[in-house]
N, C-alpha and C positions, 0 to 999 in steps of 0.2 A: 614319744617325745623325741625330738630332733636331736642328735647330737652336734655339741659346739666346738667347729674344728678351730684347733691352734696350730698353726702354721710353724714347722719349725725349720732349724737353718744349722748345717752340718756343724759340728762340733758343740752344737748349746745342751745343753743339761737339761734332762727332760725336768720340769717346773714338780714341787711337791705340790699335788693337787689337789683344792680344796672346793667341794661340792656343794652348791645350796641348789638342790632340786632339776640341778641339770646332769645330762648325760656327756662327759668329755670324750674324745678320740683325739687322736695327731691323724693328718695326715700319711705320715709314713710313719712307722717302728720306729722309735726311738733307739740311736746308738748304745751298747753296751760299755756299761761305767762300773767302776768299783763304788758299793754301796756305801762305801763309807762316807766320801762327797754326799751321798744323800741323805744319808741320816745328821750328819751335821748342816744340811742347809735346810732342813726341814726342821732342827734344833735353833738355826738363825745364829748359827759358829761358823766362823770360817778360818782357813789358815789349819794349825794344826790341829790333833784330833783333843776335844774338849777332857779336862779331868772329872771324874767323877765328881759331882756333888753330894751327894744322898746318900751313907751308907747307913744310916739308922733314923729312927725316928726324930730324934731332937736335931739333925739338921736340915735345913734351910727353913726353921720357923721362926716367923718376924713380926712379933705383936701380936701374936694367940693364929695368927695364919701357919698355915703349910704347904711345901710343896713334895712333889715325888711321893715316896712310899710313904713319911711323915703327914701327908692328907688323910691318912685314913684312920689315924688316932683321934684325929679330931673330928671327921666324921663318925664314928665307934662313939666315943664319947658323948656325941651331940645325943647318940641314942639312946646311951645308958642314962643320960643324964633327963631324957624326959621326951626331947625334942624332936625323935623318931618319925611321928605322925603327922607333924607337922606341914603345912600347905609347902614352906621354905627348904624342909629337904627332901618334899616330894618334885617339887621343881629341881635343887641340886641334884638327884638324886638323875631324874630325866635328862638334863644338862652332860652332866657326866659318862651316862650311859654312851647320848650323841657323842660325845669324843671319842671316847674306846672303841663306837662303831666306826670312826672315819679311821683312827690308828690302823682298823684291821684293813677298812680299804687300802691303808696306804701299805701296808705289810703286802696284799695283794696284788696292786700293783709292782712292789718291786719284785715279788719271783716270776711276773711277769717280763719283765725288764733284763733280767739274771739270772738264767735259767741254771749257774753254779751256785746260786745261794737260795733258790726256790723252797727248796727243802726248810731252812732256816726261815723263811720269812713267812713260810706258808703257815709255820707252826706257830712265830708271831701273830699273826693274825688267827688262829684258830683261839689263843687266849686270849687276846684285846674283846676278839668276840664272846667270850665267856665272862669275862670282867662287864664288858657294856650289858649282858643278863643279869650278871651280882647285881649289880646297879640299877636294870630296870626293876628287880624282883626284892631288891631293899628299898625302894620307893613306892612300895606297894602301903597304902596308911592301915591299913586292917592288918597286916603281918604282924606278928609280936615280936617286940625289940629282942628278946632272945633270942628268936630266928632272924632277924634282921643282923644284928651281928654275930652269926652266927656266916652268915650270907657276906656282910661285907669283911672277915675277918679269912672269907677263901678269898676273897678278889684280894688282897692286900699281899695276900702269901702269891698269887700269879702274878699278878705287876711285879712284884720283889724277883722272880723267876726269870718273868720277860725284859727286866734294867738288866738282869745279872749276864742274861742269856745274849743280848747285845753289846755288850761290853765283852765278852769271849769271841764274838762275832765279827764284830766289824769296827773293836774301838781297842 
């Protein structure tokens, strides 16, 4: 497959890059930034660095939703409660996966980028990738929901690890 070159222009901010089935490159290396500009424009914040939203479960859920580490009680739940096997969250379940896999691309590209914070990011990426297997292997419909939250109750405890571990990092 071809790669699709993005032309870039001295001082611009390499783009948090988001893939559907193509291969990106720059033209030239992208200039070296502090990550933190990128983790908050890839968050869609700008200005100073964001506060915490999320330290426990019961925050940021709004009408039976959730976001942050609070998503996974309610996935957990959907399971305990029956709906494990289900076509709806073997598709959530795939959905999900695909983000944690592009997270970890994006963790990969920044120790790319940073070769002072590689170390850091490489290791985010090593769990985003371990979370996107929870996730492929809790959407498995023949698993039994014990093992299934059993499976999404370690992805919950590595995302809680990887907010923690970025926030020491870069926030």
């Amino acid at each position: 497959m071809a790669a699709l070159k993005m032309p870039r222009h001295p001082g611009e901010r390499p783009p948090a890059l988001r893939r559907v089935g193509a291969r990106v490159s720059h033209e030239h290396a992208p200039d070296p930034l502090p990550p933190q500009p990128l983790l908050l424009e890839a968050r869609g914040v700008s200005g100073a660095p964001a506060k915490p939203r999320h330290r426990d479960d019961r925050q940021g859920i709004r009408h039976g939703a959730a976001v942050g580490v609070g998503a996974w009680s309610n996935r957990i739940g959907a399971v305990r409660g029956g709906a494990g096997s289900s076509h709806g969250s073997w598709s959530n379940a795939m959905v999900g996966s695909e983000c944690k896999s592009r997270a970890a691309e994006y963790f990969r590209e920044i120790a790319g980028w940073h070769p002072q914070e590689a170390s850091s990011a490489r290791a985010l990426a090593s769990d985003f990738a371990a979370i996107a297997g929870c996730l492929k292997k809790a959407g498995d419909k023949g698993l039994e929901a014990e093992h299934k939250i059993e499976v999404l109750e370690e992805a919950r405890r590595i995302e809680a690890a990887c907010i923690e571990r970025m926030r020491e990092v870069w926030l």
